[in-house]
C-alpha positions as CSV (number, residue, x, y, z in Angstrom):
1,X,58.9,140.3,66.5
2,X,56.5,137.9,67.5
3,X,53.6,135.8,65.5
4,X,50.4,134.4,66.7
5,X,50.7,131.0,67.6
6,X,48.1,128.3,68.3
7,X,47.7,129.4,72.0
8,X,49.8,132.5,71.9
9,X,53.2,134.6,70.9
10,X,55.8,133.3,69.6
11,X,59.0,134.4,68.7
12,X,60.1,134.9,65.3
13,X,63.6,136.5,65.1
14,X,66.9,134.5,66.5
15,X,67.4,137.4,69.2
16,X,64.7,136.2,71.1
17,X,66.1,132.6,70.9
18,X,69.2,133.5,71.5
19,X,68.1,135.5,75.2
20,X,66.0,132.4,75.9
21,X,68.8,130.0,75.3
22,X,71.8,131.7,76.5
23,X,72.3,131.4,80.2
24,X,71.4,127.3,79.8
25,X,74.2,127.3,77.0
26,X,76.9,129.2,79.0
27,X,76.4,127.3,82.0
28,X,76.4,124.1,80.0
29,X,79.8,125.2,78.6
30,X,81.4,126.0,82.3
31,X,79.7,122.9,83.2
32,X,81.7,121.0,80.7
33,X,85.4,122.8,80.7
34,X,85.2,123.2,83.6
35,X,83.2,121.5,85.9
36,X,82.6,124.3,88.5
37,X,78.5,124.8,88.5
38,X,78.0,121.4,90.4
39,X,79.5,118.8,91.5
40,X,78.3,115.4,93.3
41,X,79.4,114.6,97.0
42,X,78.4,111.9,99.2
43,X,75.8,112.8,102.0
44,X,74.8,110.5,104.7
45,X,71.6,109.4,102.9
46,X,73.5,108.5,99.4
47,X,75.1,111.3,96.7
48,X,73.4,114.6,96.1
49,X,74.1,117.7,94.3
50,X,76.5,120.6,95.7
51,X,76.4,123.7,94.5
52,X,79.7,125.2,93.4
53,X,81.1,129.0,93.7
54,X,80.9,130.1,90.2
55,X,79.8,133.1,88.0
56,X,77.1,131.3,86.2
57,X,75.4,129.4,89.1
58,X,73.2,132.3,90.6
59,X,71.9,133.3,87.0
60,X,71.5,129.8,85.9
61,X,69.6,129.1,89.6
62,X,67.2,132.2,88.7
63,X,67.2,130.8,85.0
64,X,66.1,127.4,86.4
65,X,63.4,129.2,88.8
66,X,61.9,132.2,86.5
67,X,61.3,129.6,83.3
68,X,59.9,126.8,85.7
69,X,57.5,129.3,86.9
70,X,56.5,131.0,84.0
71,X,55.8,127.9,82.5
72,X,53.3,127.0,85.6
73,X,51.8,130.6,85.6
74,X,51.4,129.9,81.5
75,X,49.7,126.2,82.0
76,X,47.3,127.5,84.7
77,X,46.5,130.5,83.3
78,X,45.1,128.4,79.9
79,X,43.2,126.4,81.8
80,X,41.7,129.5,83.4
81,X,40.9,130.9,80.2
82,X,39.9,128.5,77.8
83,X,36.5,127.8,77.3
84,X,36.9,124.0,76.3
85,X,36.1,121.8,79.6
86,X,38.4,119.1,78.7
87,X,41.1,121.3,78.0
88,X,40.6,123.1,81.3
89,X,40.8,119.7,83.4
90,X,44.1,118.3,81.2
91,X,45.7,121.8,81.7
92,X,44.7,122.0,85.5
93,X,46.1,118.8,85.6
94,X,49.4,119.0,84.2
95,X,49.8,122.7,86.1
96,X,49.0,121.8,89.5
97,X,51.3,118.3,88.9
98,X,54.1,120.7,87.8
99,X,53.6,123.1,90.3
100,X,53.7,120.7,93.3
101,X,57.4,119.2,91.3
102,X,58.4,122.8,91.5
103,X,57.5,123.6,94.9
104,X,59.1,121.0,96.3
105,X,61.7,120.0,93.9
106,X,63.7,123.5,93.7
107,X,63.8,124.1,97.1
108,X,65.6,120.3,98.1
109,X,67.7,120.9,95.4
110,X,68.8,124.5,95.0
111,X,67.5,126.4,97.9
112,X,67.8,124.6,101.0
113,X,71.9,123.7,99.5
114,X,72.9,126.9,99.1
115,X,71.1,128.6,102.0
116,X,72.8,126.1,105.0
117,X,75.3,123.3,105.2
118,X,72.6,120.5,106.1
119,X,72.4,117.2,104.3
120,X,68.5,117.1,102.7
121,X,68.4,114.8,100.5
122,X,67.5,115.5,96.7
123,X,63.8,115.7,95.7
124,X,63.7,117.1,92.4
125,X,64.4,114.1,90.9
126,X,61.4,112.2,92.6
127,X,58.7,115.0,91.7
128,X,59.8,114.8,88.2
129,X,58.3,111.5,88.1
130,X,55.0,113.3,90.2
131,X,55.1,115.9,87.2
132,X,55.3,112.6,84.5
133,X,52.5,110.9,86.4
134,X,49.8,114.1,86.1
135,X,51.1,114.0,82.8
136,X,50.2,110.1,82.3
137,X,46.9,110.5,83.5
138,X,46.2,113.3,81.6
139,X,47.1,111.6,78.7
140,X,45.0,108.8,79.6
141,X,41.8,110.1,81.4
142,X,41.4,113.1,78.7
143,X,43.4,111.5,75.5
144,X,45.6,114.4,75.6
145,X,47.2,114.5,72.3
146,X,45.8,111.3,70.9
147,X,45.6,111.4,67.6
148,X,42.7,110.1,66.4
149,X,41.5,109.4,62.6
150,X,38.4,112.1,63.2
151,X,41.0,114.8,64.3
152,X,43.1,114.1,61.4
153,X,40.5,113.9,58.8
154,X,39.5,117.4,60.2
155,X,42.8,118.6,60.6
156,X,43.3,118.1,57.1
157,X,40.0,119.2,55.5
158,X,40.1,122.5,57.3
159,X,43.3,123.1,55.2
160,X,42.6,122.2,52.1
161,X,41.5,124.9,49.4
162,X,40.4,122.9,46.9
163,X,36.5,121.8,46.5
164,X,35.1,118.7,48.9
165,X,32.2,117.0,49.1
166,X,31.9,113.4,51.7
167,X,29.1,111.7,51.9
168,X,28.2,108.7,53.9
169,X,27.4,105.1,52.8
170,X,23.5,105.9,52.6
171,X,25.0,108.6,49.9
172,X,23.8,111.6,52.2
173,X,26.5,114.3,52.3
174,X,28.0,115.3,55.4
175,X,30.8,117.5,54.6
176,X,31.4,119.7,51.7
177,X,33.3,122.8,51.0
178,X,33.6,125.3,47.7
179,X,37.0,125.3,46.6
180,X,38.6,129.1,46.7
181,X,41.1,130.6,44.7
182,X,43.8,132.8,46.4
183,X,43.5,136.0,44.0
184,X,47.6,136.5,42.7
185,X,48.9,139.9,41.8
186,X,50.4,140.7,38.8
């Protein structure tokens, strides 16, 4: 049912994709024959989101809330467990930048909407671009997924079977791996 991943499980069957994608895909539908999950109404402080009466908001609200917070639980607990300090710091990073979107975000905007009749304006919205700017700096500060020419060389010589030797422009050999053949049954 599930491989091994770089960091983890991940699904290999369509069942699982199917459960992961299929509240987002109805609501989407209802959303666009019909128009009753949300709708936009003006509020003293400018338009914001209103909530409609429908079968599919409640599941796609817990949808919206379970997957955000399972992805923050995921991000923090990596950077808990890995062992790599600059992994730790871009993962604490990105976590505690998502998690402070989320714990503002979904209340403004789903919550506080559906719980009274007061206008609050929208914040979800703004800590998305809080959540982009952790992101940024993590991306900047640690070189998260920068590609550089030392990664790729490795990258590629850790997957190549056949036999490798690299020296350096003195001629001293820095690198070299026995080529290996994959036995084949007859």
């Amino acid at each position: 049912m599930a491989g091994r991943g770089r960091s983890g499980p991940v699904p290999q069957n369509s069942t699982a994709y199917a459960l992961i994608f299929l509240i987002p895909v109805l609501a989407l539908g209802e959303l666009w024959l019909h128009g009753t999950i949300l709708s936009y109404i003006k509020r003293p402080f400018g338009w914001g989101i209103q909530w409609q009466k429908s079968p599919m908001t409640l599941p796609l609200m817990i949808y919206f809330f379970s997957s955000l917070a399972l992805t923050v639980v995921l991000i923090l607990a990596f950077a808990k467990s890995t062992t790599s300090p600059i992994k730790k710091k871009q993962a604490t990073i990105i976590g505690i930048s998502t998690l402070v979107g989320f714990a503002i975000g979904y209340p403004t905007n789903i919550l506080i909407p559906r719980l009274t009749s007061s206008a609050f304006p929208d914040l979800a919205h703004n800590m998305a671009l809080l959540w982009a700017i952790g992101l940024v700096y993590a991306i900047v500060k640690y070189k998260f997924l920068i590609i550089t020419p030392a990664t790729a060389a490795e990258n590629v010589i850790s997957t190549m079977t056949d036999t490798l030797i690299l020296s350096d422009r003195a001629g001293k050999i820095v690198v070299s791996r026995l080529g290996y053949r994959i036995p084949v049954s007859v």
